[in-house]
PDB file of N, H, CA, C and O in Angstrom:
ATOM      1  N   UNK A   1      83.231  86.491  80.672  1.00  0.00           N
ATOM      2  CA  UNK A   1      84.624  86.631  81.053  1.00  0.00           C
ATOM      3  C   UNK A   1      85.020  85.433  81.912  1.00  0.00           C
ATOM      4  O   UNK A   1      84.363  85.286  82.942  1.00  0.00           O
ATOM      5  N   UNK A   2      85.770  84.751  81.713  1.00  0.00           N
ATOM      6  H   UNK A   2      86.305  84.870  80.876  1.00  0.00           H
ATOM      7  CA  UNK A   2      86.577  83.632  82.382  1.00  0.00           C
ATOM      8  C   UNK A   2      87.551  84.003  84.295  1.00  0.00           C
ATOM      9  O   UNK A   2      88.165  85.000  84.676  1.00  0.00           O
ATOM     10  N   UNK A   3      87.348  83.119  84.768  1.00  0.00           N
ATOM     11  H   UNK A   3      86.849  82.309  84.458  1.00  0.00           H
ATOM     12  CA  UNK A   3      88.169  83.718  85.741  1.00  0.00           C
ATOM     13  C   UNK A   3      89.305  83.736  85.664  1.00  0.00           C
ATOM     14  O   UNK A   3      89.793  84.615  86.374  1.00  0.00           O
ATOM     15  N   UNK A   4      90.273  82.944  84.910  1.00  0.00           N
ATOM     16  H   UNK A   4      89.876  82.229  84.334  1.00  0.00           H
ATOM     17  CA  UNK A   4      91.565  83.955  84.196  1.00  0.00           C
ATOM     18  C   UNK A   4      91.791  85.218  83.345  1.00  0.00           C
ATOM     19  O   UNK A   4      92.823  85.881  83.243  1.00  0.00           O
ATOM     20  N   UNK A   5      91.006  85.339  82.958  1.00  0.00           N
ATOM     21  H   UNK A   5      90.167  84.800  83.040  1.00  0.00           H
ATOM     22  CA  UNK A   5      90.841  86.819  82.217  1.00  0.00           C
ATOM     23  C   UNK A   5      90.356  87.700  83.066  1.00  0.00           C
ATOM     24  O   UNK A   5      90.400  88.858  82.651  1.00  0.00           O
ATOM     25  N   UNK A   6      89.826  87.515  84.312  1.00  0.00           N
ATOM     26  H   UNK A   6      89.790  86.575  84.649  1.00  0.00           H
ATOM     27  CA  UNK A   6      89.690  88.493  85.230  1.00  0.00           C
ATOM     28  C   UNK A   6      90.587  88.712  86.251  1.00  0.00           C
ATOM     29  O   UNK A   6      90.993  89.838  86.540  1.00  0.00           O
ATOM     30  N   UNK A   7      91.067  87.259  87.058  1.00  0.00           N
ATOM     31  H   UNK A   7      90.737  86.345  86.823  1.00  0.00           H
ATOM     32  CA  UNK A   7      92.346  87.203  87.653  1.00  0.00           C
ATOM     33  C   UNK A   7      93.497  88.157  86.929  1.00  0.00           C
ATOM     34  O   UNK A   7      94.363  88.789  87.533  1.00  0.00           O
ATOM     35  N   UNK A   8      93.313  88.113  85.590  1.00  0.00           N
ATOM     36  H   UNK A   8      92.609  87.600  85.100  1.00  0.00           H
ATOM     37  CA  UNK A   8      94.674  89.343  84.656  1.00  0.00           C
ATOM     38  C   UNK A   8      93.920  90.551  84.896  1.00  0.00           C
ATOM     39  O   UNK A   8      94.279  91.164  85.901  1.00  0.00           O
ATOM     40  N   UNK A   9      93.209  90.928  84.402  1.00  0.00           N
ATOM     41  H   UNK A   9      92.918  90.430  83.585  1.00  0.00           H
ATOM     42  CA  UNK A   9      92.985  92.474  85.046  1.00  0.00           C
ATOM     43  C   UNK A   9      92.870  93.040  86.095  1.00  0.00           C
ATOM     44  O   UNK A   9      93.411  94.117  86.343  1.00  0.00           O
ATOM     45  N   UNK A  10      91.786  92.081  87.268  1.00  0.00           N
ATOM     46  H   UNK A  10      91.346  91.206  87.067  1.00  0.00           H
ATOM     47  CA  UNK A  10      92.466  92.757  88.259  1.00  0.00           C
ATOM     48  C   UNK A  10      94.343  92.776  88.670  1.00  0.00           C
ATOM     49  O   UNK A  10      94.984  93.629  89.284  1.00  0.00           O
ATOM     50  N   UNK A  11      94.694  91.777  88.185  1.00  0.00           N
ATOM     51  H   UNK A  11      94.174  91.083  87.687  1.00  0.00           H
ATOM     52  CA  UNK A  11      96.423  92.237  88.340  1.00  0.00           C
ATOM     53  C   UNK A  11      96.997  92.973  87.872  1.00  0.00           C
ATOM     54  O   UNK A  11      98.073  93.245  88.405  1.00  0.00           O
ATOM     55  N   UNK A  12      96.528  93.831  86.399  1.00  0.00           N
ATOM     56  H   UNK A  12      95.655  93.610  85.966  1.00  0.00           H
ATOM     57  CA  UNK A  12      97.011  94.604  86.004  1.00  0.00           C
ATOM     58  C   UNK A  12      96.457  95.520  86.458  1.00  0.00           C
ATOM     59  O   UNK A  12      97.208  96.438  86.130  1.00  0.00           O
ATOM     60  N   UNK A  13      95.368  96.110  87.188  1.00  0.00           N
ATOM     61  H   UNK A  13      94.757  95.364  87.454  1.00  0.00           H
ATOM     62  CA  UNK A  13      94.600  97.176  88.045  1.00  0.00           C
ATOM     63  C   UNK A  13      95.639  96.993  89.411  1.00  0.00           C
ATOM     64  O   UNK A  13      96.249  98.039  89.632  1.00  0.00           O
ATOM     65  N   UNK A  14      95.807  96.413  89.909  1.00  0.00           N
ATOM     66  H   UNK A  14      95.311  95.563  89.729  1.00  0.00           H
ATOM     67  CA  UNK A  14      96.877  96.165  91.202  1.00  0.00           C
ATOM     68  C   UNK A  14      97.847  96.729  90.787  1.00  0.00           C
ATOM     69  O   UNK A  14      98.166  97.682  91.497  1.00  0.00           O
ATOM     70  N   UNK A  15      98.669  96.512  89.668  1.00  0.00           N
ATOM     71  H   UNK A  15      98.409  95.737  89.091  1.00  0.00           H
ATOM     72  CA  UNK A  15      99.926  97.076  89.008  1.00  0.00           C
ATOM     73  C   UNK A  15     100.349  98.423  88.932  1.00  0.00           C
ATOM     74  O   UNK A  15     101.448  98.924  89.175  1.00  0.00           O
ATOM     75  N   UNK A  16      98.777  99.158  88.371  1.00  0.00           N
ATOM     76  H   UNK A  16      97.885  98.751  88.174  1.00  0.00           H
ATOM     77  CA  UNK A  16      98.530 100.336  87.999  1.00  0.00           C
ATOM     78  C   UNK A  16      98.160 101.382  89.584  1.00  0.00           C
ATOM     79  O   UNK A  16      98.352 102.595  89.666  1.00  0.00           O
ATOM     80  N   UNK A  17      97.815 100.824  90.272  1.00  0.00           N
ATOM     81  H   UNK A  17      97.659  99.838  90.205  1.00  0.00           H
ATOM     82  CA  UNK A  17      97.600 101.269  91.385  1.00  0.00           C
ATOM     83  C   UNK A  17      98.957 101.267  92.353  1.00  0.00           C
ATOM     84  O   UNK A  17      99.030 101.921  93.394  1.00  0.00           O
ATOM     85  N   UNK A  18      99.977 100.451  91.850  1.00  0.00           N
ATOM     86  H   UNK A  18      99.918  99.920  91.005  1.00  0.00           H
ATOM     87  CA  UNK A  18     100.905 100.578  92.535  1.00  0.00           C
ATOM     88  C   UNK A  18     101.886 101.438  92.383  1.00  0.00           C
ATOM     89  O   UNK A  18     102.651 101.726  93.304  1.00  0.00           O
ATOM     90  N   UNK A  19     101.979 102.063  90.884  1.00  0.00           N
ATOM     91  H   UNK A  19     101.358 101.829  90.136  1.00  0.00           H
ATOM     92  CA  UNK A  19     102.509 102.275  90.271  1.00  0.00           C
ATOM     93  C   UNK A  19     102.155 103.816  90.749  1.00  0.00           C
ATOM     94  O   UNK A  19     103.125 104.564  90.632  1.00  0.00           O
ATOM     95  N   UNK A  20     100.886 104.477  91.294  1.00  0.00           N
ATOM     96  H   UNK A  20     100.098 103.869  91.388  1.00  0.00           H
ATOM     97  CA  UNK A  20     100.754 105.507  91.015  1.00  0.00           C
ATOM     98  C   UNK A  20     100.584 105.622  92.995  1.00  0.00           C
ATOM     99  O   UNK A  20     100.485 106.757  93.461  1.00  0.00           O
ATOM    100  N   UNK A  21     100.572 104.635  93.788  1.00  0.00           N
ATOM    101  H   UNK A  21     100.653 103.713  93.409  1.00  0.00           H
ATOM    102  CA  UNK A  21     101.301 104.863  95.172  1.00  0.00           C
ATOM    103  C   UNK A  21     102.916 105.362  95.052  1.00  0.00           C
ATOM    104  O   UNK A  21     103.400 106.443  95.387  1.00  0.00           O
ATOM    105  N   UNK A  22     103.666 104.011  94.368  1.00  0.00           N
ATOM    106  H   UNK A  22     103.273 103.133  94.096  1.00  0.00           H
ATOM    107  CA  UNK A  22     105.311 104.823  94.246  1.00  0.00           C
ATOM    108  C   UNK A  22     105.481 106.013  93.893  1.00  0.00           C
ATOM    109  O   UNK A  22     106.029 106.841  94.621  1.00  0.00           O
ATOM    110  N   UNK A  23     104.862 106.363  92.272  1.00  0.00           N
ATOM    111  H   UNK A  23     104.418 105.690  91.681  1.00  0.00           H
ATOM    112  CA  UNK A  23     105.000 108.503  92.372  1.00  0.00           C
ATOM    113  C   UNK A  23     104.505 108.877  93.568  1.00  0.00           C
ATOM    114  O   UNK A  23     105.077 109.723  94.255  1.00  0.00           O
ATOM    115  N   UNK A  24     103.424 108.302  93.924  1.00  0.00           N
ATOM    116  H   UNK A  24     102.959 107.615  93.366  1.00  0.00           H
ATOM    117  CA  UNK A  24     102.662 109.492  94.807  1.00  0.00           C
ATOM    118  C   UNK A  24     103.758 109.717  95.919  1.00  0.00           C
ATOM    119  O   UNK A  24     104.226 110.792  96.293  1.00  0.00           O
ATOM    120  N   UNK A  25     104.095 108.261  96.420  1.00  0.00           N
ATOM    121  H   UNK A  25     103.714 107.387  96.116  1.00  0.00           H
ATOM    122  CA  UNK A  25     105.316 108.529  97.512  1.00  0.00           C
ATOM    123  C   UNK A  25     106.514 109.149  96.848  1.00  0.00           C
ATOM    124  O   UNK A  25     107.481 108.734  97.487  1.00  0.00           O
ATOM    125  N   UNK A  26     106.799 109.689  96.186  1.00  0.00           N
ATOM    126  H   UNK A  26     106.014 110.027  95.667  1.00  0.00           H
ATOM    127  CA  UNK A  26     108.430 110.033  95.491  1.00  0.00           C
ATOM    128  C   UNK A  26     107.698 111.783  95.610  1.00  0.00           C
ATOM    129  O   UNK A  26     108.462 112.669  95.991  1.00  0.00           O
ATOM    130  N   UNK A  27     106.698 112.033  95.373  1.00  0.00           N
ATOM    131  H   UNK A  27     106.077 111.313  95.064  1.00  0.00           H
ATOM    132  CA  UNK A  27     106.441 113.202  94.938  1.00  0.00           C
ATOM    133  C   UNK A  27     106.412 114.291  95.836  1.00  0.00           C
ATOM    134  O   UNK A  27     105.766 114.168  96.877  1.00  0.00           O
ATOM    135  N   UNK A  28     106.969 115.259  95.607  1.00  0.00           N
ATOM    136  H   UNK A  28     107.494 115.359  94.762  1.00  0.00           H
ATOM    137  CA  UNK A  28     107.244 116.383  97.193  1.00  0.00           C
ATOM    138  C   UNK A  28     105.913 116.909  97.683  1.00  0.00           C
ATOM    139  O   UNK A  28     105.557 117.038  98.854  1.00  0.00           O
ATOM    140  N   UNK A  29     105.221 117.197  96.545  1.00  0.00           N
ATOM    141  H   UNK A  29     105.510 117.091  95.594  1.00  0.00           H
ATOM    142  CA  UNK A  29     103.676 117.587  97.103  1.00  0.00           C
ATOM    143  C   UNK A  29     102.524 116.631  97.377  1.00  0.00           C
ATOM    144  O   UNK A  29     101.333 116.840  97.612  1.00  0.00           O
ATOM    145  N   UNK A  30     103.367 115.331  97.255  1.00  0.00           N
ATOM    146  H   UNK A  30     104.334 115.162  97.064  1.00  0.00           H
ATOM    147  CA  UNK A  30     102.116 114.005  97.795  1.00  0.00           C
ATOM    148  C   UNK A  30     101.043 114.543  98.567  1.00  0.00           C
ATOM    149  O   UNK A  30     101.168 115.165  99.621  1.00  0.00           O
ATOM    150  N   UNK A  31      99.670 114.183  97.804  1.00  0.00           N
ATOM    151  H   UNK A  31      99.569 113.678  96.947  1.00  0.00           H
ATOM    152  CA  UNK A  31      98.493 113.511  98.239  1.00  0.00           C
ATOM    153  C   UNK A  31      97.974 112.708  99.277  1.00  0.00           C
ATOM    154  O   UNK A  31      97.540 111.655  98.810  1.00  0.00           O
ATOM    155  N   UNK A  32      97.865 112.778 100.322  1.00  0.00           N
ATOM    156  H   UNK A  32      98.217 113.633 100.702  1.00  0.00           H
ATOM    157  CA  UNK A  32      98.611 111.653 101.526  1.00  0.00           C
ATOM    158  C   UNK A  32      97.186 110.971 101.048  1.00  0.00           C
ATOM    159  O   UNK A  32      97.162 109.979 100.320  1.00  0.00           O
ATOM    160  N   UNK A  33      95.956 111.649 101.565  1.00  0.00           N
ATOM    161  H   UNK A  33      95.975 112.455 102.157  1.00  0.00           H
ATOM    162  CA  UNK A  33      94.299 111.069 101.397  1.00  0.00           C
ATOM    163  C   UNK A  33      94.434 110.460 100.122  1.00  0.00           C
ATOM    164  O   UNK A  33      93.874 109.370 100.002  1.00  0.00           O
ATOM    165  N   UNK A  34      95.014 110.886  99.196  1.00  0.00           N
ATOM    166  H   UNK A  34      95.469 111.771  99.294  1.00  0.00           H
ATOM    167  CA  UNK A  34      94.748 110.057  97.445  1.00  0.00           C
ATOM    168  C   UNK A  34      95.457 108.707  97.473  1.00  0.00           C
ATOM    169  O   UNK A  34      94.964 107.669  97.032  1.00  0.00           O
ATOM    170  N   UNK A  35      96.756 108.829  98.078  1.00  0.00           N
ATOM    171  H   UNK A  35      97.157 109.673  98.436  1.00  0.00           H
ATOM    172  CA  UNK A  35      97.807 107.660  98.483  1.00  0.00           C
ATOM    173  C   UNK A  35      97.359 106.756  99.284  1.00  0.00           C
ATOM    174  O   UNK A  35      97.767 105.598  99.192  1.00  0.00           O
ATOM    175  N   UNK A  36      96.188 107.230 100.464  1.00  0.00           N
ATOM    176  H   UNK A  36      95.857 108.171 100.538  1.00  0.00           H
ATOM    177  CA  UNK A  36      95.548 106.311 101.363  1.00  0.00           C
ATOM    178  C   UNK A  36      95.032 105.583 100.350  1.00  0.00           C
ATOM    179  O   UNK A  36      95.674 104.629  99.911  1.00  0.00           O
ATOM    180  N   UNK A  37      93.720 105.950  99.800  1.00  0.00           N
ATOM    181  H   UNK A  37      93.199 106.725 100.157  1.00  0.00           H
ATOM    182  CA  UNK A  37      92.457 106.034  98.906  1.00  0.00           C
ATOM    183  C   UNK A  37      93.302 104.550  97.739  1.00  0.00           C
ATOM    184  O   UNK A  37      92.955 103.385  97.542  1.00  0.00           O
ATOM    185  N   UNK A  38      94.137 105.139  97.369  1.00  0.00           N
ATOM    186  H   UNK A  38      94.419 106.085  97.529  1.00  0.00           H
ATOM    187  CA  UNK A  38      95.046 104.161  96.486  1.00  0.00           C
ATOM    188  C   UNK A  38      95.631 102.990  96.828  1.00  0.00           C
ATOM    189  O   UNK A  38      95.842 102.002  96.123  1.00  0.00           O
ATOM    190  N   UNK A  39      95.895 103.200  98.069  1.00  0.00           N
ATOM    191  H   UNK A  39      95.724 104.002  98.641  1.00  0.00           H
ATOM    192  CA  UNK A  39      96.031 101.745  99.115  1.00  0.00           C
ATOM    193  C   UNK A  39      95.091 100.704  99.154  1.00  0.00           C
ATOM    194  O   UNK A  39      95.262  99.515  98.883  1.00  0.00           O
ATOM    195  N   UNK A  40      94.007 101.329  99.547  1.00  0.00           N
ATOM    196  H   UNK A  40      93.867 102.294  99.766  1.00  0.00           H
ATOM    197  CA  UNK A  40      92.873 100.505 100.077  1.00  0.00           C
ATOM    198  C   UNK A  40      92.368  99.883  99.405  1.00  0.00           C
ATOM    199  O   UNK A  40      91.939  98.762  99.677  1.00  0.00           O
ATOM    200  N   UNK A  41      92.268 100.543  98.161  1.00  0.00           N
ATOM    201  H   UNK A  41      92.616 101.454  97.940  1.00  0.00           H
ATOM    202  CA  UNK A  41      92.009  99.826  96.429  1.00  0.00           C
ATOM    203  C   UNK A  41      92.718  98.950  96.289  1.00  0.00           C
ATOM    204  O   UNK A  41      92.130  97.890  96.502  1.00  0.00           O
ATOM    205  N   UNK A  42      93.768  98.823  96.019  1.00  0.00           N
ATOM    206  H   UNK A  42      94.246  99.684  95.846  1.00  0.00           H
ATOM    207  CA  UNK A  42      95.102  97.794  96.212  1.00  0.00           C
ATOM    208  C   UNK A  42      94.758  96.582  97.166  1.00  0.00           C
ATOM    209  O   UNK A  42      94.621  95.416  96.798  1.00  0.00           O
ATOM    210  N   UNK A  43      94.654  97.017  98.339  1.00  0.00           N
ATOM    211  H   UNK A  43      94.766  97.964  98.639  1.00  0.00           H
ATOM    212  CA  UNK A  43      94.129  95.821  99.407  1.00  0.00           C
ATOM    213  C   UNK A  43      93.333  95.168  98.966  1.00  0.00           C
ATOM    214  O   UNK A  43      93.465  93.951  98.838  1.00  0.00           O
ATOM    215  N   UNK A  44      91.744  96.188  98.439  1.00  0.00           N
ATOM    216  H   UNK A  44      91.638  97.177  98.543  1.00  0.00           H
ATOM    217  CA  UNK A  44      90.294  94.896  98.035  1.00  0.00           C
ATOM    218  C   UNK A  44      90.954  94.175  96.691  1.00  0.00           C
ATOM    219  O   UNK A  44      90.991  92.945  96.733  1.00  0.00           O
ATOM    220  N   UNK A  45      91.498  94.849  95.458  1.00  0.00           N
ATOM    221  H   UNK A  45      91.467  95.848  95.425  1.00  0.00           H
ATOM    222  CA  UNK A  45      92.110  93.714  94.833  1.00  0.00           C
ATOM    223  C   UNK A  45      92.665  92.939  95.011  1.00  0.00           C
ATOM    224  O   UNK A  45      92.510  91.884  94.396  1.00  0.00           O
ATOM    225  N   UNK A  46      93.725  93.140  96.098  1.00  0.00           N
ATOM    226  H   UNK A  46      93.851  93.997  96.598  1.00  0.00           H
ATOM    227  CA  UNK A  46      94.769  91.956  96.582  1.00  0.00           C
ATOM    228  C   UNK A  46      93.630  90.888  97.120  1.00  0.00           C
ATOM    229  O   UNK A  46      93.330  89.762  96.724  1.00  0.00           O
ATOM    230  N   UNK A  47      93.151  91.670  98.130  1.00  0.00           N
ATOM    231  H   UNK A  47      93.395  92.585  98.452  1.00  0.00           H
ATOM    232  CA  UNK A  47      91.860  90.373  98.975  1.00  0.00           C
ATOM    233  C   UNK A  47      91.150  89.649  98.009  1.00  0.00           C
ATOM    234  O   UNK A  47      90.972  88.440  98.155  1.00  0.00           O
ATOM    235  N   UNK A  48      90.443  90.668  96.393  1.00  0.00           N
ATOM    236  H   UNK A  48      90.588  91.650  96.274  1.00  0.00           H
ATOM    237  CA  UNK A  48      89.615  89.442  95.503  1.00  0.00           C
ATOM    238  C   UNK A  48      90.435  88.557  94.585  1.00  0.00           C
ATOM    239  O   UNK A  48      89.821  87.637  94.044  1.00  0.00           O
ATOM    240  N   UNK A  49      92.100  88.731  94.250  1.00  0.00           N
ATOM    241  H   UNK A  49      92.599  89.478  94.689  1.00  0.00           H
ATOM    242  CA  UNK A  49      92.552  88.314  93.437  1.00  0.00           C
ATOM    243  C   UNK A  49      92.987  87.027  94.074  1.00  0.00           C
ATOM    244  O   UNK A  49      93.070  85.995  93.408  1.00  0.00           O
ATOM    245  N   UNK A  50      93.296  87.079  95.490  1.00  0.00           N
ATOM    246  H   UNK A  50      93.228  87.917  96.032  1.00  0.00           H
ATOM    247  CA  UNK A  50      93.214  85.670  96.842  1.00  0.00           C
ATOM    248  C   UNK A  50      91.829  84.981  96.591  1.00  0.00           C
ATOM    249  O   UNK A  50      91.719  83.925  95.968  1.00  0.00           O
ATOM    250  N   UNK A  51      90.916  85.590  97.064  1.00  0.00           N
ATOM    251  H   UNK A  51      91.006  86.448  97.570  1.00  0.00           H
ATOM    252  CA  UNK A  51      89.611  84.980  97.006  1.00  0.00           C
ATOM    253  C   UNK A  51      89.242  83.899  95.557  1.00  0.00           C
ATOM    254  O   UNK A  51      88.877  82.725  95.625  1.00  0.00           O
ATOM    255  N   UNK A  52      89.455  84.668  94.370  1.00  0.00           N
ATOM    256  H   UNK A  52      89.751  85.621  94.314  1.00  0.00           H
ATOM    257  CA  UNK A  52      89.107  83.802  93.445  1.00  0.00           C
ATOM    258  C   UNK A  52      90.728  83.131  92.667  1.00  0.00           C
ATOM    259  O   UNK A  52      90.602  82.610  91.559  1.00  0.00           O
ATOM    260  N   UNK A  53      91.936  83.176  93.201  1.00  0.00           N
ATOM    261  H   UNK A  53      92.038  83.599  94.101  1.00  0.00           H
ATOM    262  CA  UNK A  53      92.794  81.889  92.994  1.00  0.00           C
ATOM    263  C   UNK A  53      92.018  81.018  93.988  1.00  0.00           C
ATOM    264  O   UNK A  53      91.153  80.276  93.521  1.00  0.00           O
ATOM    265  N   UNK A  54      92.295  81.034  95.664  1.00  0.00           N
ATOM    266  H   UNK A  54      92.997  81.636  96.043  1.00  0.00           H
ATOM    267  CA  UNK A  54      91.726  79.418  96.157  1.00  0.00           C
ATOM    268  C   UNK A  54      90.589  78.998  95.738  1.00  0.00           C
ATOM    269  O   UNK A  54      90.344  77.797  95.852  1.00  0.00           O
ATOM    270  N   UNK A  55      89.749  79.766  95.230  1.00  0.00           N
ATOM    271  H   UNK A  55      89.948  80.741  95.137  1.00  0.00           H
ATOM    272  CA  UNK A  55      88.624  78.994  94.773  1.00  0.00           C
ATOM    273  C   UNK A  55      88.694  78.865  93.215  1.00  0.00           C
ATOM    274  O   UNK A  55      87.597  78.781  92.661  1.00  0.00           O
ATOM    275  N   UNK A  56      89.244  78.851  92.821  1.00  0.00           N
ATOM    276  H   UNK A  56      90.135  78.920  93.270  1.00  0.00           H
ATOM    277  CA  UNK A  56      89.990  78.531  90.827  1.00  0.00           C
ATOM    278  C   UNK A  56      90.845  77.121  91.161  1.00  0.00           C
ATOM    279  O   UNK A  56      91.467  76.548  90.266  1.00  0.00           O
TER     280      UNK A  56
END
């Protein structure tokens, strides 16, 4: 796997994770721990998708 072809999935894993923070926040019976949990995921992608652009 190339590090552009990974740079794209994890962005589309970032996407998908964001995607399911916004329901979670819209939703009356939100998950608060699942919404955390979904965050933090979000963060280490954000942090590796940084990590391997400056070094690409």
């Amino acid at each position: 796997m190339t590090i552009s072809s990974h740079l794209a999935e994890l962005r589309r894993k970032h996407e998908v994770l964001s995607d399911k923070v916004e329901k979670g926040q819209r939703s009356p019976a939100a998950d608060d721990i699942q919404i955390a949990e979904w965050k933090r995921q979000k963060l280490r992608l954000k942090e590796e998708i940084t990590r391997l652009s400056t070094s690409h």
